[in-house]
C-alpha positions in Angstrom: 78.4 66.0 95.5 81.6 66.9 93.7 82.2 70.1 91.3 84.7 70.9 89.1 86.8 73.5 90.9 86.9 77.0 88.6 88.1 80.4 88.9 86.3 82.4 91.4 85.3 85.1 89.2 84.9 85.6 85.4 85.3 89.0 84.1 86.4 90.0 80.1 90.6 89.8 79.2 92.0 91.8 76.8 95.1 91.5 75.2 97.9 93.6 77.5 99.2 95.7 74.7 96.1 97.1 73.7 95.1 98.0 77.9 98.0 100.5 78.1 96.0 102.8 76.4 93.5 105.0 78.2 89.8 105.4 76.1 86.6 107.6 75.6 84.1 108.0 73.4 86.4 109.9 71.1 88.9 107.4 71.3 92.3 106.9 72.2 93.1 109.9 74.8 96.9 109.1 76.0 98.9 106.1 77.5 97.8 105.1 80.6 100.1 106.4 83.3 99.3 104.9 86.8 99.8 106.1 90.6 99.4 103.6 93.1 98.5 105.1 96.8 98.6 102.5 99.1 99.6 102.9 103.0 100.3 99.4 102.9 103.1 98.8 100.9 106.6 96.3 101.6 109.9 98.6 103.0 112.5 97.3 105.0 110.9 97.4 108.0 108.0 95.1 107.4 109.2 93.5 104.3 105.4 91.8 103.5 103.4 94.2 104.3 101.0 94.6 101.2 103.0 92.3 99.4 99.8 91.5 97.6 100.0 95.2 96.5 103.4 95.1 95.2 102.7 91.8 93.4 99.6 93.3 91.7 100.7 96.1 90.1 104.5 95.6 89.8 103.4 93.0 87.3 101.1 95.7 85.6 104.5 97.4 85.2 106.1 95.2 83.7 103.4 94.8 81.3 104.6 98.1 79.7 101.9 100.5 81.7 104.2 103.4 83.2 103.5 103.4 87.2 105.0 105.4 90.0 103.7 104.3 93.9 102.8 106.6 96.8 102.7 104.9 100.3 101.9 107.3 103.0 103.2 106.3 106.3 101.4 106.7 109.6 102.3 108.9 112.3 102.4 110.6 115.1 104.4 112.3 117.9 103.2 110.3 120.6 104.6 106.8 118.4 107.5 106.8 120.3 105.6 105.0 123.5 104.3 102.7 121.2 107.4 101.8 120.7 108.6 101.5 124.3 105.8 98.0 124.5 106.4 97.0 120.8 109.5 97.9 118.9 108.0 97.2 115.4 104.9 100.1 116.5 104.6 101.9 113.1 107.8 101.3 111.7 109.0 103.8 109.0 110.3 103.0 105.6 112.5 105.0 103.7 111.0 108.1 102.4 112.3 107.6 99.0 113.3 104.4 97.0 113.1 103.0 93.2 112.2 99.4 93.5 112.4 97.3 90.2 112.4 100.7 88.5 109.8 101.6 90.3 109.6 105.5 92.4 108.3 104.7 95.6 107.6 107.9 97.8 107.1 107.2 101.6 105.7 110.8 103.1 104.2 110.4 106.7 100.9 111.1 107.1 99.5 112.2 110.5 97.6 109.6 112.2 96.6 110.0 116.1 96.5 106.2 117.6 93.5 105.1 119.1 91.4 108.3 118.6 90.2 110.8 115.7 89.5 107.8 113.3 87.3 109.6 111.5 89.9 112.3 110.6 92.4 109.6 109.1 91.8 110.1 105.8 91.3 114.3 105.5 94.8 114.0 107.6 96.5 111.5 105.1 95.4 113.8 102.1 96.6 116.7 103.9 100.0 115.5 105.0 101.1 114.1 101.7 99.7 117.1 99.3 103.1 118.3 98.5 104.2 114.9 97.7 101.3 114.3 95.9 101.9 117.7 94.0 105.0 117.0 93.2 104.2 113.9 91.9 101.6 115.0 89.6 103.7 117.3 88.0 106.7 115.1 87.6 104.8 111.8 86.4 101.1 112.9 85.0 99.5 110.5 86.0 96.1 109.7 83.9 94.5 107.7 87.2 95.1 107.3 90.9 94.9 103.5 92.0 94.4 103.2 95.7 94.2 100.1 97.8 91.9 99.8 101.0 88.7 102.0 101.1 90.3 103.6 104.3 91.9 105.8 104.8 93.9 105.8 102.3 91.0 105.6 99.2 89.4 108.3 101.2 92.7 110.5 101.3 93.0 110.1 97.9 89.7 110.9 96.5 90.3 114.1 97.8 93.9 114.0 96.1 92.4 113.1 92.7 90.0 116.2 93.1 93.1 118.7 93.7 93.9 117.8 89.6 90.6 116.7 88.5 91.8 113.3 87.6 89.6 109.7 88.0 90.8 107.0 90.7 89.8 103.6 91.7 89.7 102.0 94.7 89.9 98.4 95.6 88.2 97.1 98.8 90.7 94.5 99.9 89.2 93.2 103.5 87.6 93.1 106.9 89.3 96.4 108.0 86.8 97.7 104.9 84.0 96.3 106.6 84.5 96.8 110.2 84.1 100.1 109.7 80.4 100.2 108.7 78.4 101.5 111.3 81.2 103.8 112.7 81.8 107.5 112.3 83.7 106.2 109.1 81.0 105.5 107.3 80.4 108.6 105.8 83.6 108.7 104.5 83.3 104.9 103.0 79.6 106.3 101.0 81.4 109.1 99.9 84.5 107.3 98.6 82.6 104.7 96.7 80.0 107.2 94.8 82.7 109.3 93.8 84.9 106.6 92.1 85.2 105.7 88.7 85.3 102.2 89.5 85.6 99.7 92.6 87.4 96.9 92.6 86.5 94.1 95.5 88.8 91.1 96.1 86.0 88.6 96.3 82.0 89.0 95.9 81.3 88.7 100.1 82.9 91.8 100.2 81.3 93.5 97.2 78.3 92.5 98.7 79.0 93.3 102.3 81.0 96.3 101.2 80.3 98.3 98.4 76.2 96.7 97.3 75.4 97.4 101.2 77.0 101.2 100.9 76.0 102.0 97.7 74.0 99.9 96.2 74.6 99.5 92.0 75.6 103.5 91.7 79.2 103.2 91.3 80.4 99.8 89.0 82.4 97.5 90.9 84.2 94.2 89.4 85.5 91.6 91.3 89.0 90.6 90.8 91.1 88.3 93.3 94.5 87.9 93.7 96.8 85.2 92.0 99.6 83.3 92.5 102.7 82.8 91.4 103.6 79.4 90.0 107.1 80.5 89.6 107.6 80.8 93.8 105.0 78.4 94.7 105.2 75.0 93.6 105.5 71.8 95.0 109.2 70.6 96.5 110.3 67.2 97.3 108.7 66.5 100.7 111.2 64.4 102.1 114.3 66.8 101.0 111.9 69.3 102.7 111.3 67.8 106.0 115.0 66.7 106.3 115.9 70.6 105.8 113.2 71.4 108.6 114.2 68.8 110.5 110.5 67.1 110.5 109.8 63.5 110.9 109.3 62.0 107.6 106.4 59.9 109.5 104.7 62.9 111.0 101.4 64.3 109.9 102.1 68.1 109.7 99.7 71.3 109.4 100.6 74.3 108.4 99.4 77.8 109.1 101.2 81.1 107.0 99.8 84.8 108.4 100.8 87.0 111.0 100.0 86.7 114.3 97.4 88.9 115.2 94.0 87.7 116.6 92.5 87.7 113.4 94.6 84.7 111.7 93.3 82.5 114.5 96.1 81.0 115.7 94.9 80.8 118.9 92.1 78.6 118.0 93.7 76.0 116.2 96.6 75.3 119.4 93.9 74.1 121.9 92.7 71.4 119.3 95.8 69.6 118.5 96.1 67.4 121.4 92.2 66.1 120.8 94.2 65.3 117.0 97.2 63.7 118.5 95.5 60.7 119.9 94.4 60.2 115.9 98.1 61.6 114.9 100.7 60.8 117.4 103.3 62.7 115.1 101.3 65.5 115.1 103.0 68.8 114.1 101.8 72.3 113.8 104.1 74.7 112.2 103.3 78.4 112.3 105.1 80.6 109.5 105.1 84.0 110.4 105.3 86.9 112.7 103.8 90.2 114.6 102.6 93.3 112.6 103.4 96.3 113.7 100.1 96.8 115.6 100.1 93.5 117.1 102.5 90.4 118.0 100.7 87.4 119.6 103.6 85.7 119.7 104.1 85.3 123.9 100.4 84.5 123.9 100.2 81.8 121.6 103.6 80.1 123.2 101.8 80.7 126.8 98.5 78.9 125.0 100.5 76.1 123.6 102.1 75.2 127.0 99.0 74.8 128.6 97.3 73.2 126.3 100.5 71.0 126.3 100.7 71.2 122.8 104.4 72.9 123.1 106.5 69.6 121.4 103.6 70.2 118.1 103.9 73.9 117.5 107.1 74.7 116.0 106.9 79.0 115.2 109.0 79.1 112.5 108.7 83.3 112.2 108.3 85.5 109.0 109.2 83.9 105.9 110.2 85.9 102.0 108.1 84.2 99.7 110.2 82.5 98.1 111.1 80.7 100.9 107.8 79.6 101.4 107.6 76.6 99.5 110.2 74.4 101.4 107.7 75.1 104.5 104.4 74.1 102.2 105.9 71.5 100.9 106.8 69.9 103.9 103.2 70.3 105.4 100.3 67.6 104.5 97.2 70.2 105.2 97.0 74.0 105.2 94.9 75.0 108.3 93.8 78.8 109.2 90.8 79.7 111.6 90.6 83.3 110.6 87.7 85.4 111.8 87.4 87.8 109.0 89.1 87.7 105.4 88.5 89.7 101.9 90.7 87.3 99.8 93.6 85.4 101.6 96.3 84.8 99.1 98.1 82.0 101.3 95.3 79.6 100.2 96.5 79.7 96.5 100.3 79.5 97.8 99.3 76.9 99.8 97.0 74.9 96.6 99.8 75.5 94.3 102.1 73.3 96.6 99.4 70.9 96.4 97.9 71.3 100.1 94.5 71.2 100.9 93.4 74.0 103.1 90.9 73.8 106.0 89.1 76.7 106.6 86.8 78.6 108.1 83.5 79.9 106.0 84.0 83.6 106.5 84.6 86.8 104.0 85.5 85.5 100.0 86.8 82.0 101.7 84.3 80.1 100.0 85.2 81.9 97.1 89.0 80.1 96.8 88.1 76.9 99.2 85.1 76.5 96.4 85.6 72.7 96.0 85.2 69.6 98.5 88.3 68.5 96.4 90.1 71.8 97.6 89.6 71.3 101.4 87.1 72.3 103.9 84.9 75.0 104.7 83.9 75.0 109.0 81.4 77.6 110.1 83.5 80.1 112.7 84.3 79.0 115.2 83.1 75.5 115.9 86.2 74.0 117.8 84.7 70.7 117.1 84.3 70.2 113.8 87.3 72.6 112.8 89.2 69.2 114.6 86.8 66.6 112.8 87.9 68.7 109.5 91.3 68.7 110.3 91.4 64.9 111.1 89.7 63.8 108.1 91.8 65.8 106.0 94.9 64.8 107.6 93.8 61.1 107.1 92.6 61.5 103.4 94.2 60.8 100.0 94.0 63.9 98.2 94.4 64.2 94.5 97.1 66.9 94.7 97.6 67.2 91.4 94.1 68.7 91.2 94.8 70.7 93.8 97.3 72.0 92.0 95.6 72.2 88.6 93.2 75.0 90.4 96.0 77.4 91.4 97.3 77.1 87.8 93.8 78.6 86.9 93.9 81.6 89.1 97.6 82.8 88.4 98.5 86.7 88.9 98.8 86.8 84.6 95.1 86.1 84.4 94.3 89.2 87.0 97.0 91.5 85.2 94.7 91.0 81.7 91.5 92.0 83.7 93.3 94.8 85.4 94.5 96.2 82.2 91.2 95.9 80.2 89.5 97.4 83.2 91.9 100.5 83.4 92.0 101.5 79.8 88.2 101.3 79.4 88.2 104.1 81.9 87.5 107.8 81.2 90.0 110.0 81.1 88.6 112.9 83.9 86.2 112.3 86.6 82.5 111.7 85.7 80.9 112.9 88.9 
């Protein structure tokens, strides 16, 4: 049975203009002035790290709404042997930088590896006070906007309580989740009631997350990501392939994350010579690299030999985004076995270059994949009919163009409207 694909979420828009101001019962209280605190956040170092951060709310910026960005930086003295196995271990940004006219402040924020989780976030709020001070005092900000409920929404809850001022916190993936159950979760309960709103990337993790935690006592909305139609739209496949140097007769998938354990890399290689008997010009190209906690790279090139799926994998390394599309474009099927997501943006990319994406049905994937006319949804992991979903996706003739049509209904203009509505109905001080 077909349904019309639609937006994953529906929440009230308001026109931009009238969002920058902040709201009470008495009315208008001041412009809304934002600070962003996010650990995750693009430097030179690892330039797409929380690029779904940056996209977000560099885009409330431009919609008029003053905003300044503080990205603490994990670390510790004992990094440097890190280092010695993986170069990239915690790589630093600069510590100070104005980005598209945005201040970007980079403090570091004490962090032991592997030990005294639980302390993360009353270290994080502790090492970056000054900054945070400093801050506060040179920007006034009228609400703290932080990204991941930990550490970093737990560091600054108790930042916002240093100048009484609100904050939200959006709960952005698995790392969120994984850490129910732990000593964390303390510190999760007590950053949720303590917000003055939550913001989840898709409902399995409001759900999973914040409902589970909390129940109804703080009020959560659900807004995804978006895409940008601009950087991600359809290229002329054949010009694409002859730039990648790609058969024009080859059926090729396509996989875009970094490769860590969690993407699934590692359990899409084994099935592609089962698909090259169907395919013969099978090709399997992997765009993307290692974070700076993990690089699976050796492992999956050590897994692709024996398999004997070496000639099909082509790693084609980290990519800027706007580079992206010549690789989509080139590609017949988007393919990603991941074992946990919140809300992965590369499936929009992907739909706005008219690919359908196979999947697997964890986290808020159902919630983009939410269409049999959009790809395929496989229950993780089921190595057989993850191939059976491949080949029959490989081997159908998709109506692209609707495909397309979908990621033109979830673009990042659409989330900015609901961002800004949500933020200037907020109160002005904290309410708890």
């Amino acid at each position: 049975m077909h349904h019309r694909p639609h937006p994953p979420f529906v929440a009230p828009h308001a026109a931009c203009s009238a969002s920058t101001q902040r709201y009470n019962g008495c009315g208008i209280v001041r412009p809304l002035r934002i600070l962003v605190v996010s650990s995750l956040f693009p430097h030179a170092a690892a330039p797409n790290a929380g690029l779904f951060i940056r996209e977000r709310m560099f885009r409330v910026a431009r919609a008029g709404v003053p905003l300044r960005v503080l990205a603490p930086q994990s670390w510790s003295p004992l990094d440097r042997v890190g280092r010695l196995f993986r170069g990239q271990f915690r790589a630093l940004g600069a510590p100070h930088e104005i980005s598209d006219g945005v201040v970007i402040d980079r403090p570091r924020a004490l962090s032991i590896p592997m030990v005294l989780k639980s302390w993360d976030g009353p270290l994080m709020a502790r090492s970056v006070q000054r900054t945070f001070d400093r801050i506060v005092e040179e920007f006034q900000p009228t609400i703290l906007d932080a990204h991941f409920l930990y550490p970093t929404g737990n560091a600054t809850r108790a930042l916002a309580r240093r100048h009484n001022l609100p904050y939200v916190v959006t709960v952005r993936g698995s790392a969120d989740e994984w850490l129910i159950g732990t000593s964390c979760e303390r510190r999760l309960v007590e950053t949720l009631r303590d917000a003055a709103h939550v913001i989840s990337v898709s409902a399995a993790l409001k759900r999973n997350v914040v409902e589970h935690l909390v129940g109804d006592a703080t009020p959560c909305t659900v807004i995804g990501n978006g895409v940008d139609l601009e950087k991600f739209r359809p290229l002329d496949r054949e010009r694409a392939r002859a730039e990648l140097r790609i058969d024009r007769a080859a059926s090729v998938l396509i996989g875009v994350g970094g490769l860590v354990e969690r993407k699934g890399f590692h359990r899409i290689i084994p099935l592609l010579p089962k698909l090259q008997r169907q395919f013969p010009k099978l090709v399997m190209l992997i765009v993307g690299g290692g974070t700076t906690m993990q690089d699976m790279r050796p492992q999956l090139e050590d897994l692709a030999a024996k398999a004997g799926a070496t000639d099909m994998v082509r790693f084609c390394g980290p990519q800027p985004p706007d580079k992206l599309a010549l690789y989509y474009s080139a590609a017949d099927v988007f393919a990603l076995a991941t074992a946990h997501e919140g809300w992965a943006n590369v499936f929009l990319e992907a739909m706005a270059c008219g690919l359908p994406v196979v999947t697997t049905r964890v986290g808020g994937n159902a919630e983009v994949v939410c269409d049999d006319r959009l790809g395929s949804l496989v229950d993780f992991f089921d190595a057989e009919r993850f191939t059976d979903a491949l080949g029959a996706a490989l081997a159908r003739a998709w109506d692209r163009q609707a495909i397309r049509d979908y990621a033109r209904a979830n673009t990042w203009d659409m989330r900015i409207e609901q961002l800004l509505s949500l933020f200037g109905s907020l109160p002005s001080t904290p309410q708890r």
